[in-house]
N, C-alpha and C positions, 0 to 999 in steps of 0.2 A: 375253242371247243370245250375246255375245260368250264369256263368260265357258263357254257351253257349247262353242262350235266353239275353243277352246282346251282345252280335256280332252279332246277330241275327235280332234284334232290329235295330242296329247301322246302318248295312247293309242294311234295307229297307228304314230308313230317308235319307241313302245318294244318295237313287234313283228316275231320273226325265227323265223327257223326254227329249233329246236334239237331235241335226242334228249336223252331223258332217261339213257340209259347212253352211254356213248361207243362201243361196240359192235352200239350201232343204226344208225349211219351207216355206209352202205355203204363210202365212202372209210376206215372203219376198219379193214375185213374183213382184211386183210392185216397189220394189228400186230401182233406179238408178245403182249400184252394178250387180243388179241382169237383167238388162238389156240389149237387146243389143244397140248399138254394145259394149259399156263398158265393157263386160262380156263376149265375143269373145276371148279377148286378155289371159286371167286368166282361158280360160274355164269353168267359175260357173254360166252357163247359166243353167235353170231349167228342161229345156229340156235335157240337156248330165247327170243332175245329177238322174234325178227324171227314165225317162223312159227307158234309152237304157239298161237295166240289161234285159227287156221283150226281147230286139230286138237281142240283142248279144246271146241269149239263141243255143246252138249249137242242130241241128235237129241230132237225134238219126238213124234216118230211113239213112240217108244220107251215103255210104262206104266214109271214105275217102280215098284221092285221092291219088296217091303216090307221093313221091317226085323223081325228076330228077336230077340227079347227073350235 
């Protein structure tokens, strides 16, 4: 028992908050980096990271189409 509320423990000290690109964090928005045009070439503009999961969302309502040989 012990032995669990020690992994247990261990496992919440090793957790923080992080972004996986450094252009996810708002506090980045303003680096050079994270600017354009710099940020064109590497794609870690904050716009491609932050919003298009809303926009890429695929509409349900929609048949798809079929494909053509």
């Amino acid at each position: 028992m012990k032995i669990a509320l020690i992994f247990v423990l261990l496992a919440l000290v090793g957790c923080e908050n992080t972004y996986r690109y450094a252009c996810q964090n708002p506090d980045n928005f303003h680096k050079p980096e994270c600017s354009k045009p710099r940020c064109l070439f590497t794609q870690d503009c904050p716009e491609y990271l932050v919003a298009p999961i809303l926009e890429k969302q695929i509409d349900a309502t929609k048949p798809a189409e079929p494909v053509k040989p």
